[in-house]
N, C-alpha and C positions, 0 to 999 in steps of 0.2 A: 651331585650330578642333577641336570636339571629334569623334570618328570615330562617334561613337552616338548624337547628338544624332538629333532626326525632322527627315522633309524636313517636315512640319506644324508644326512650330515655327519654321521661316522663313516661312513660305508667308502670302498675305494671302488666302489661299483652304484653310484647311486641309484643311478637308474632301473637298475636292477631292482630295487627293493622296497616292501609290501610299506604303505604306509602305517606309520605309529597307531591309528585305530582301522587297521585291515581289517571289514565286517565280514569275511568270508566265509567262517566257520566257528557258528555260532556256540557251541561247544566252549571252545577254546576266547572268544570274546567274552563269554561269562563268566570262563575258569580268571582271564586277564583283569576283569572289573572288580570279582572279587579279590582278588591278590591288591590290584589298586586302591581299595579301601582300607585292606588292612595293613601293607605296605606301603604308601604314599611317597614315601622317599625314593622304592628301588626303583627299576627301570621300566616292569611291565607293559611289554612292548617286543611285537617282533624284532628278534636279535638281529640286527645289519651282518654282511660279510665282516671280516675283520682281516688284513694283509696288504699284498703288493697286485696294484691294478696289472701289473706287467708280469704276473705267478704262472710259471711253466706249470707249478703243485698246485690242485685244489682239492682240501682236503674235506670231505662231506660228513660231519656228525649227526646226530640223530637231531636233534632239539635241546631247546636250551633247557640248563638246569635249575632248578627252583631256586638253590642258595647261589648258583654259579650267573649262568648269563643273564637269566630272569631278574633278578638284585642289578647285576654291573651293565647288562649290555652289553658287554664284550663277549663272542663266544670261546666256553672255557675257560672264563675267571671267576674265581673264586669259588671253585671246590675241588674235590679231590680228584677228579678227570684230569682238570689243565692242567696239575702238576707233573704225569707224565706227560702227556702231550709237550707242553711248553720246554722242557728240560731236554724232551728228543730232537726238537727244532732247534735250539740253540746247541744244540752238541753236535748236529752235521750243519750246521751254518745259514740254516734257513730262518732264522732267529736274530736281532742282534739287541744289547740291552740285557736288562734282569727283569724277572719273573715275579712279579710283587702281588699278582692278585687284585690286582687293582687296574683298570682302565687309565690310570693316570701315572701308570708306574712306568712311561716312556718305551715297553716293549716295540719292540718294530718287527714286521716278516719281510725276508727279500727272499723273492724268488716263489712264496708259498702266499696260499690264501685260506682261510676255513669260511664255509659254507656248512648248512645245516637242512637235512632234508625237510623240516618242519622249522617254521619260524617263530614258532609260539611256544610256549610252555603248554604242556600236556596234562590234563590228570594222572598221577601214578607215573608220569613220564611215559605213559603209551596213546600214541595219536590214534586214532580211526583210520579204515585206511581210507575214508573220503578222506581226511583230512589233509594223509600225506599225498595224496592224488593232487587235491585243492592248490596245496602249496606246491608241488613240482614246476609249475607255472613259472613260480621266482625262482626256484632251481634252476629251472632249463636258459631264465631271461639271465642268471647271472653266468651262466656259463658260455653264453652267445658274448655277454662284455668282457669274457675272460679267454681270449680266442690264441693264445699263447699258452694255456693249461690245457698240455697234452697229457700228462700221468694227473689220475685222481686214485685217490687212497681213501675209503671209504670206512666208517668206524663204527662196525658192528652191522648188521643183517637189514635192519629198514632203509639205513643208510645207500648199504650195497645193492638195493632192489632200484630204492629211487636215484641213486647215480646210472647203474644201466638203461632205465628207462629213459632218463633226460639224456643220454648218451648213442640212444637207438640200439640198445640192447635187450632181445627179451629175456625175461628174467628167467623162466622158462628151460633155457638153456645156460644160464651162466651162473654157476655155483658159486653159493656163498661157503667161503673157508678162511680160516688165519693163511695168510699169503698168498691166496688165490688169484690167478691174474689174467685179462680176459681183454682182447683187442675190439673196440668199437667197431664198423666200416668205415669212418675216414679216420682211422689210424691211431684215435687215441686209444690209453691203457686204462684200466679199471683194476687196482689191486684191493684187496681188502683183508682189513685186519680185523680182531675182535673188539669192541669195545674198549677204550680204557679206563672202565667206570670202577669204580672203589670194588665193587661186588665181584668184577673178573679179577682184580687184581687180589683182593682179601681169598680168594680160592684157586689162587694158582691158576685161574684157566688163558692169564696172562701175565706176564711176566718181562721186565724192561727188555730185554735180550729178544724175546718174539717181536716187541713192539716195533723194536728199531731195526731190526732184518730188515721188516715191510719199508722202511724210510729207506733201506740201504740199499733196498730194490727198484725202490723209484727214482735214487740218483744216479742207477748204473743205467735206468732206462732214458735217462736225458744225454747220459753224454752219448 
């Protein structure tokens, strides 16, 4: 994969998204330079959207993961997150193709798209919250180009704060819970689950069965 390619030449929302050396948040441009030096090959670079420009679903992760999208650029490839995620999309049909971990492994999304409250890779995996402030900006712009994603399923607690905010919801009043579900004012949904990070999964505090309610919620809310 090439290290200069744009995150807008993946993306099914270009327009939407933060250029390859986004100076916003100098934090995280330092945490990227350094990862560039001693990764050259991965991707480092804010993660594009990844799915179907025409997604009823948009589904909002935290940020990208260090071995996962930070390396591939795709969000959710290649670590132990996208294995559920990806395995729950193609088992209610928002998916089609196989799951190889690999950006070139031909995966396709119809009907869904993943979005990531934060575009960068984090220290520790925890952004600032200027940071996730900073970036809501691309949040909010890809959610204007994605004007057919009326259910959003949110994954995990930063996620669920920055999807209500770009949604006009204040956080304030909209609780974060596995299955929580919370109406915008022009009528979209905001469901959210917990994380499907290795660490909820290795402690039971998730489990595929919870994950895929939350999926089975957002397709009874489209028909």
């Amino acid at each position: 994969m090439s290290n200069f390619s744009s995150p807008a030449d993946r993306s099914p929302i270009p327009l939407a998204e933060a250029p390859r050396d986004c100076p916003l948040c100098p934090r995280l441009v330092a945490f990227r330079h350094e990862f560039r030096a001693e990764h050259p090959d991965w991707w480092n670079a804010p993660v594009p959207a990844f799915g179907d420009p025409d997604a009823w679903l948009g589904i909002v992760g935290l940020a990208p993961g260090k071995h996962g999208a930070n390396r591939t650029g795709r969000p959710f490839t290649g670590d132990f997150a996208g294995e559920l995620l990806y395995s729950t999309l193609l088992k209610f049909g928002l998916a089609e193709g196989e799951y190889r971990a690999d950006p070139a492994d031909g995966l396709r999304l119809t009907g869904a798209v993943i979005l990531n409250a934060v575009k960068c890779l984090p220290p520790a995996n925890k952004p600032l919250p200027q940071e996730i402030a900073t970036c809501r900006n691309y949040l909010e712009a890809s959610l204007i180009a994605l004007p057919k994603a009326r259910v959003l399923v949110a994954l995990g607690q930063i996620a669920h704060v920055a999807a209500a905010r770009a949604i006009g919801l204040p956080p304030s009043s909209t609780r974060f819970g596995h299955g929580a579900e919370h109406q915008a004012p022009d009528g979209r949904v905001l469901l959210s689950s917990y994380h499907c990070s290795r660490y909820n999964q290795n402690t039971r505090r998730l489990d595929a069965a919870m994950f895929e309610s939350v999926f089975e919620r957002a397709l009874a809310l489209r028909a």
